[in-house]
Every structure is written in structure tokens, then in C-alpha cells.
N, C-alpha and C positions, 0 to 999 in steps of 0.2 A: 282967497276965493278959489275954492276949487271948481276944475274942469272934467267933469266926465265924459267919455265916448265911449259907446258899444262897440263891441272887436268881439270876434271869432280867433279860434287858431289858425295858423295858417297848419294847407291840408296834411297831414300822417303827421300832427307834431301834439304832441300832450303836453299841455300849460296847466302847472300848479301856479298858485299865489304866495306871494312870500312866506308863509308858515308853511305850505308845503300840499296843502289842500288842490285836488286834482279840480280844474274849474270846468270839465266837460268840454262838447264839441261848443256847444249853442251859443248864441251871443249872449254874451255878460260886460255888463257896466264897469268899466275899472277908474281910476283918479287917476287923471296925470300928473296930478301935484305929487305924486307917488313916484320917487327915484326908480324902484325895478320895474312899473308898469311903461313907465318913458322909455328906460332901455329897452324893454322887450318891443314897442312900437319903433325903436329906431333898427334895430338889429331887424325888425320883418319877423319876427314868430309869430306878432300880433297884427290884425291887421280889421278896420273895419270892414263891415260884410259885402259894402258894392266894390270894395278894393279887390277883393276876393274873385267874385265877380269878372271882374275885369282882368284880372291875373289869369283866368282860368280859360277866357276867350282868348286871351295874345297868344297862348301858352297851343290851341286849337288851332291856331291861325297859321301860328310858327311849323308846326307840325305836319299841317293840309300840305304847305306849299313847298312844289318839287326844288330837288337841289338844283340851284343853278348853275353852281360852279360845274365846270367838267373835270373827269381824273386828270391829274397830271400824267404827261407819260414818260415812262423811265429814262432814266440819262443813260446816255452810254457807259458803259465801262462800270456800271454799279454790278453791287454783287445782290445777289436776291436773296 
């Protein structure tokens, strides 16, 4: 029994399919019964489209929020 999920690339990465055919931005159907479509979902090239979603607001979120940490300040006797 085969299992299909619709997956996007993940974003600035260009996914062919095993013969080497470019599969576009948009979501496409792949088989997970399919050895390189499993790798590419476990490695994160693939990724379905609400994962995508959500990767892109953490990614917004992480980025909004000021650094908390303070600089460290110099140790004595370092050279600069």
C-alpha cells in the first residue's frame, strides 16, 4: 500500500525527482514508499505546505525578538 503526501520545497532549494526532472515550486504528490522521496522528507528539503507555514513564522518570530543576551565585556589583559 502506498502512502502519498503533498510537499512543497523547502524555500531557495530546487527538487528534481529521481530521473532528474525539476518538480517546480508548487505542491506535488510524491510516494513515500519511495526510498529518495523518504530521504528527502527526513533530511527537510521536503516538507508539506503547513510545515512550511510554520517554519516561516518561527523563523519571523525568532528574528522580531531583541537579543537578550548583553555583550560580554573584555577580560583584562586580552589583546584586541
Amino acid at each position: 500500500m502506498s502512502k502519498t503526501l503533498k510537499v512543497v520545497p523547502k524555500p531557495g532549494t530546487i527538487i528534481r525527482d529521481a530521473k532528474g526532472r525539476d518538480m517546480g515550486k508548487g505542491p506535488f504528490e510524491v510516494d513515500l514508499s519511495d526510498r529518495y522521496w523518504r530521504r528527502l522528507r527526513k533530511w527537510g528539503d521536503i516538507m508539506p505546505p503547513d510545515e512550511v507555514a510554520a517554519a516561516a513564522a518561527k523563523a519571523a518570530a525568532t528574528a522580531a525578538a531583541p537579543a537578550a543576551a548583553p555583550a560580554k565585556p573584555a577580560t583584562p589583559g586580552a589583546k584586541a
